[in-house]
N, C-alpha and C positions, 0 to 999 in steps of 0.2 A: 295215383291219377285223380284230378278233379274226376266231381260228376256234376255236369250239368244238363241245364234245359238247353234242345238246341239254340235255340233265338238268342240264351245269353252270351254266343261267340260272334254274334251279329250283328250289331246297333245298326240303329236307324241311320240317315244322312245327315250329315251336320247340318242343322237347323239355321236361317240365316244370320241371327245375332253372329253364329261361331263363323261360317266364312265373310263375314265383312270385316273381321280382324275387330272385335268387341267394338267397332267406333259409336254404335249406338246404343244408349241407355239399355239395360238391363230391365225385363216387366217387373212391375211390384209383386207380383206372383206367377205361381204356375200350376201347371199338373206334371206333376213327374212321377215316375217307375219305382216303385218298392224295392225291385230285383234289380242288382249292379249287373250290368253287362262288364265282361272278362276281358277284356284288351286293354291296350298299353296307350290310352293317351292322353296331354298334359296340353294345360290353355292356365291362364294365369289365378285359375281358382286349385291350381293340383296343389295337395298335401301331402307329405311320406309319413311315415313313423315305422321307426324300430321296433320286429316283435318276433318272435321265438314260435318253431316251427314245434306244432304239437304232437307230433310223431316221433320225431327223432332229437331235437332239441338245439336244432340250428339257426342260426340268427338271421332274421330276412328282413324284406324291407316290403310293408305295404303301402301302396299309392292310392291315390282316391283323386279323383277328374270328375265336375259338373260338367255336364251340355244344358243348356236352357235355351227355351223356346219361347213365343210367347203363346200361351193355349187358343184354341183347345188343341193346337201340336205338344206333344207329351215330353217332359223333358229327360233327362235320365243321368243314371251316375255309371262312370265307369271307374274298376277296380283293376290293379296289377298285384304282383306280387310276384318281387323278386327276390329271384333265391329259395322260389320254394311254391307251390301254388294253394290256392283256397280249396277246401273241401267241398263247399259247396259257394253258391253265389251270396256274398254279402249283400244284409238286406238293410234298410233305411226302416229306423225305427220312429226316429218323430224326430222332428225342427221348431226352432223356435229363434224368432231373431237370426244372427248370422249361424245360429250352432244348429251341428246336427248329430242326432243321435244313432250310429252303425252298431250292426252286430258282423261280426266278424271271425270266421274260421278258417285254420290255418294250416296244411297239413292233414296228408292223407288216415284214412279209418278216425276219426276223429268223432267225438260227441257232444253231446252240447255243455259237459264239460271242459271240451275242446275249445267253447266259443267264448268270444270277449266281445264285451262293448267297447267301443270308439265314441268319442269328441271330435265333431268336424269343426274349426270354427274357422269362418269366410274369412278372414282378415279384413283390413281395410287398410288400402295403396296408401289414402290420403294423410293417413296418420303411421306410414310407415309401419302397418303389422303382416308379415305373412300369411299365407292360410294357414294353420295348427293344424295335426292328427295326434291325439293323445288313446292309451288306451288306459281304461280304467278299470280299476282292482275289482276283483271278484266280492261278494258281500259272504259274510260269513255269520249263520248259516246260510246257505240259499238257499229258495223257496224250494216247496217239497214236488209240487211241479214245476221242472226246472224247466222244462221245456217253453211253459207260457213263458217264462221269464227272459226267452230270448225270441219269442217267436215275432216281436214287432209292434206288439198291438198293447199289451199291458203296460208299457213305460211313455211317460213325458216328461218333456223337460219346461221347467222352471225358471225364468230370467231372475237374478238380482241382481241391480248394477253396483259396483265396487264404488265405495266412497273416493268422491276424486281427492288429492291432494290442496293443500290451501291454494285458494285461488281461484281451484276448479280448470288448471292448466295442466295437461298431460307433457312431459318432456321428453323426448326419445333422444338417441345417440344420434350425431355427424355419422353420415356417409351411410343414408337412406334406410333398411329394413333393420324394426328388430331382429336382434338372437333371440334364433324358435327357442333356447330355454326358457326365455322371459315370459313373463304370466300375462294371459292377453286382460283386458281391461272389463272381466266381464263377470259378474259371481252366479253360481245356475245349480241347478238341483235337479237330481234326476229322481222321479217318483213313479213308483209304482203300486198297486193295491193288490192282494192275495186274499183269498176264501184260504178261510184255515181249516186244515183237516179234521181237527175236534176241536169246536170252540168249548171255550171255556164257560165257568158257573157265572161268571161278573159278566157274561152278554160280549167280551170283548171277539166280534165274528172275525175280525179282519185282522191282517197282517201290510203295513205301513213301509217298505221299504225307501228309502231314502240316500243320496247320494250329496252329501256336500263338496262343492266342488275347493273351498278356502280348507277345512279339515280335509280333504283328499280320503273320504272315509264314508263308509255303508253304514247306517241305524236302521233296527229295526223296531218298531212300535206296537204294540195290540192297541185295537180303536176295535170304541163301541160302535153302534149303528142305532141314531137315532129316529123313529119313528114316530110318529102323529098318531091319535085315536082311529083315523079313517083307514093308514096306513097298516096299521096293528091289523084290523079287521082280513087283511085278506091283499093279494094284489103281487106281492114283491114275493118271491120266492128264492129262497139261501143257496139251496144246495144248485139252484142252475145257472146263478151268478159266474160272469164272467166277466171281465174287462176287454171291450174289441177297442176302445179310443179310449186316451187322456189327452185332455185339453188344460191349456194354460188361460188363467182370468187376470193373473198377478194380484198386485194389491201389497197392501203393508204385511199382513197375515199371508201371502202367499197362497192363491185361491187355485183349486184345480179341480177338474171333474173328472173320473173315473165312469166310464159311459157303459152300459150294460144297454146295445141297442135295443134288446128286446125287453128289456125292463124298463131301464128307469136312470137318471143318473147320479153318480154319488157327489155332494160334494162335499169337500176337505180346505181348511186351512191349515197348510203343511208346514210352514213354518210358525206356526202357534208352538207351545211347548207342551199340552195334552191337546190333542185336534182329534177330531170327532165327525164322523162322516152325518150330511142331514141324505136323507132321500128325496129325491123329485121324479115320481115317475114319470115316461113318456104319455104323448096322445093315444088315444086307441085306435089301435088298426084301422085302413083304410076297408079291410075285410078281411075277415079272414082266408089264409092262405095256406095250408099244411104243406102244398108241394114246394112254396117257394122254399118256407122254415126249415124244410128235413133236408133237401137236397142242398142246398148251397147257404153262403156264410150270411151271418145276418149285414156286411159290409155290403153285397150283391145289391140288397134293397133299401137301406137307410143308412144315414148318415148326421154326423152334428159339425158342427163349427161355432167359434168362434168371430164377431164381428162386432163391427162399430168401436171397434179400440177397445175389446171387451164388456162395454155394455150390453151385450147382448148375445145369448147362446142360439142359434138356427139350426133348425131339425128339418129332413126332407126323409120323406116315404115313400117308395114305390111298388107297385100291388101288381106284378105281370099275370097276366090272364092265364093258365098253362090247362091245357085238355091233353091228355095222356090217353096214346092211342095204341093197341096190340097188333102188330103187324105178323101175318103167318100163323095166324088159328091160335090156338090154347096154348103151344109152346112158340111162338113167337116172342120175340124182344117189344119191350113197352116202349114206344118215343113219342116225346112229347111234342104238341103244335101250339103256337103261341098266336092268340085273339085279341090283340092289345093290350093297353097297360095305361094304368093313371098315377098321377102324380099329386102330391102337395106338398108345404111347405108350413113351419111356424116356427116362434120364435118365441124366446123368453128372457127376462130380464134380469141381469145379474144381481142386480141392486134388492130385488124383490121376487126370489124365484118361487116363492109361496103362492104369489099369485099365479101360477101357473101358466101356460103355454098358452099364443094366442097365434091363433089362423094364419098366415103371412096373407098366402095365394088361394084362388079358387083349383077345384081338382080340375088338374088338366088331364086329357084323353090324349095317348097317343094318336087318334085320329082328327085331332087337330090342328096338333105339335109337326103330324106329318105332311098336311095339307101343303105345309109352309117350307119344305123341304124340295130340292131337287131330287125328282123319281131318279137321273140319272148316276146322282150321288150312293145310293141305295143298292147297287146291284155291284154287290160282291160276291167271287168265287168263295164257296161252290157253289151252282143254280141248281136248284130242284126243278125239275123235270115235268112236264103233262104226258103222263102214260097213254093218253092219245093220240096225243099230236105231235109227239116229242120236241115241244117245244118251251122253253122256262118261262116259268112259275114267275109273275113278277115280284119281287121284291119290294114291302113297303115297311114301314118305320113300326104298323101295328104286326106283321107276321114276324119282324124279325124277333130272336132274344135281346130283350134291354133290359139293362143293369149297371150295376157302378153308380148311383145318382150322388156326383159330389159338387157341394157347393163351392159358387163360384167366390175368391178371394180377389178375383181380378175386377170384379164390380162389388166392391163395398159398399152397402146400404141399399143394392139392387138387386131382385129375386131371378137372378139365376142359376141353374145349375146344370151343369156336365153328365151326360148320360154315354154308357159304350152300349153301342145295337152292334150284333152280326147275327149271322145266318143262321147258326145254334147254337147250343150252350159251347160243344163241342171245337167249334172252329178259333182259329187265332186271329186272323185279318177281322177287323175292325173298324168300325167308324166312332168318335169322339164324336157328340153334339152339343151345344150348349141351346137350350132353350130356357128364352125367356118365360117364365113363368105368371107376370104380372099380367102381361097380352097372349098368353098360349102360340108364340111362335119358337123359331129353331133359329136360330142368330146362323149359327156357324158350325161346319164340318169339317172334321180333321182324319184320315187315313191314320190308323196306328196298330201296330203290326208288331204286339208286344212278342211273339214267339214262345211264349208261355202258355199254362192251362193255368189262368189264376180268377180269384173274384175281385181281387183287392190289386187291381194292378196297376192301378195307380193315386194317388193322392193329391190334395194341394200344398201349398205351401210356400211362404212369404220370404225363405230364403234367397231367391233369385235374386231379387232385390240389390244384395249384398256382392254376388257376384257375377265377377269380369270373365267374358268371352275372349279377352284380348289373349296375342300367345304367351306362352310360359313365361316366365317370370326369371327361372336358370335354366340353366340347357336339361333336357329330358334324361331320365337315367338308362343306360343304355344294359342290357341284360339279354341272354338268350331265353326263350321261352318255352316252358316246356311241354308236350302237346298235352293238350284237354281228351276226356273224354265228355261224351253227352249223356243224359238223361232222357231217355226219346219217351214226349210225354205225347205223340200223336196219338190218341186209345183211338181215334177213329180213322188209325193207318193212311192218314192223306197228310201228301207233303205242301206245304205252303210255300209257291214261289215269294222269295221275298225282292221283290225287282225294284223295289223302290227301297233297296236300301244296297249299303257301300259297307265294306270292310275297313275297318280305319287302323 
């Protein structure tokens, strides 16, 4: 039996791009769901691929279905799998261009030996290519925490476009799509960075993982880690190094950054033939925060991107205020109340990242940001109570928990970015905000009702772009299904009507 979270047997309603039958343009971006929601449905971005049940050794078939919104409505992926079910919910590791990078499991008692990566790529109608689902070979060794290496966050992918043929004219077969065998038009690298368990006497700290997509094959690398006089002194520390983001710069040398939110970020030219990570640490703190750090992931309050066609790297921080209160005397439970929260923003240039990091936005207050909000927008179940009056507590943008601050891809060159508020850290129903951060207002609100306990629950991402809303492409594969079980991740025993949403 799968085990999942409940929400992932739930998706949202299909967003309007999908019921107008795709007739309208696709956004140049999105925010979509990390976690694949678990049903069967197919629109003309769905892909299959053949793959082998890791329990028992039976051959099955996995699906893969975009819904795209335009934000801050959240977009998502759904996953099928027939002939057999997933172990747990496939999650979306990075995109780039029309490809997307999955991790995927297969098969009940399974581990992350169990798991593989996927190749999504979008196709394109226009030129007659299918959407692809490929899976790719295991890397041999693999990392010694294998876990990071599937967990989402350590791997990106890398474009290099495939030399056209003379001319520079692509030719496809009579009688419209290629054959899914045929190799789509696109060459890409998938990279990842590892802390090595005992670095070595030559300084080399890290471990280089590397996927060629032309070789069809894993390298692995030892890279030094080089350092400045000011850097040497003090600041970056080894052993708490972590990869949460890889971002792609591109370039002839193949540029990438391996993000350490609370450090600093690495960068690498990955297709050099000895590459060498430089350091750039992050700004400093907007203030210090221990409770934000210790209890939740560093994704919760910062984030980077990529913008301006790769000119330029954007970092965003956010600082939630938390006072942690003892209810019921000495053995009472701790809960925290949240006093606002500030924001900022900077950016740094690829060309010249020595020069370090430069202010975008002034810090914005959530009692600003709120100002500029509908109160009515704001009052989500559950309400907190006035023990006198019993009547609730109102709800505003500085009490609530905020977090998620991810920048916006849908205004390029423009300081905004995407914040999730709800009621506490606890609850699932949601609001999406985007606030502009150049005038300290809230552009827009969005209901999102991931049904998850996550911090990283959703992302951006410029693959929308690439794909069609319209219906399937061939007829849907038809299969019995076999029931799920759930993950019941409620710790705070309340169930979430989800009434604004449709079983598809």
């Amino acid at each position: 039996m799968g085990k999942f979270k409940r929400g992932s047997l739930n998706p949202p309603a299909q967003p309007p791009a999908v019921v107008d039958g795709g007739n309208n343009p696709p956004p140049a971006s999105c925010l979509i769901d990390r976690v694949a929601y678990i049903t069967d449905v197919t629109n003309a971005s769905t892909a299959t691929c053949n793959a082998t049940d890791n329990y028992n050794g039976r051959a099955v078939t996995i699906q893969v279905t975009f819904v795209v919104a335009d934000p801050p409505q959240v977009s998502y992926l759904c996953a099928h799998c027939i002939g057999s079910q997933f172990d747990y919910e496939p999650v979306l590791v990075a995109t780039e261009g029309r490809l997307a990078l999955l991790a995927i499991e297969v098969g009940q008692f399974s581990s992350d030996r169990g798991r593989d990566h996927y190749i999504y790529h979008a196709g394109d109608a226009s030129r007659g290519i299918r959407p692809l689902l490929r899976r790719l070979p295991k890397p041999d060794p693999v990392p010694h925490h294998l876990h990071r290496f599937y967990d989402g966050f350590h791997l990106g992918l890398l474009l290099r476009p495939r030399p056209q043929p003379q001319g520079g004219i692509f030719l496809r077969p009579h009688g419209g799509y290629r054959a899914e065998e045929e190799e789509e038009d696109v060459s890409y690298v998938v990279a990842g960075l590892f802390r090595k368990q005992e670095p070595s006497a030559t300084d080399h700290l890290f471990d280089l993982y590397l996927y060629n997509s032309d070789s069809k094959k894993w390298s692995i690398q030892e890279l030094p880690l080089l350092l400045d006089q000011q850097q040497q002194g003090g600041g970056f520390e080894y052993q708490k190094y972590a990869t949460h983001k890889a971002i792609s710069i591109g370039g002839e040398h193949g540029s990438m950054c391996f993000v350490d939110l609370w450090q600093g970020i690495f960068q690498c030219n990955v297709l050099d033939s000895t590459p060498v990570l430089h350091y750039y640490p992050m700004p400093p703190p907007l203030e210090p925060n221990p409770v934000t750090r210790v209890q939740t992931s560093p994704q919760a309050s910062r984030n980077v991107a990529v913008i301006d066609r790769g000119r330029r790297i954007k970092y965003v921080q956010l600082h939630l205020q938390v006072t942690m209160h003892r209810h019921g005397g000495v053995w009472g439970r701790v809960v925290p109340s949240y006093d606002g929260w500030k924001a900022a923003t900077w950016s740094m240039d690829t060309a010249h990242p020595s020069a370090g990091w430069r202010q975008d936005s002034e810090v914005v207050h959530a009692s600003e940001a709120g100002s500029t909000i509908d109160p009515v927008l704001l009052q989500l179940p559950p309400h907190e109570f006035n023990d006198d009056q019993g009547l609730p507590l109102p709800q505003t943008f500085e009490n609530h928990y905020t977090s998620l601050p991810v920048i916006s891809l849908h205004d390029d060159g423009k300081d905004v970015v995407y914040f999730m508020t709800k009621v506490n850290y606890y609850h699932k129903a949601a609001l999406v905000i985007a606030v502009d951060m150049s005038n300290k207002t809230a552009r827009q609100g969005m209901q999102f009702l991931p049904g998850k306990l996550t911090e990283s629950a959703f992302v951006h991402s410029r693959i929308s772009k690439f794909l069609s809303m319209a219906p399937a492409l061939a007829p849907r594969l038809n299969c019995k299904r076999k029931p799920e079980t759930t993950l019941d991740d409620d710790t705070n025993g309340m169930d979430v009507p989800m009434n604004d949403t449709v079983m598809m």
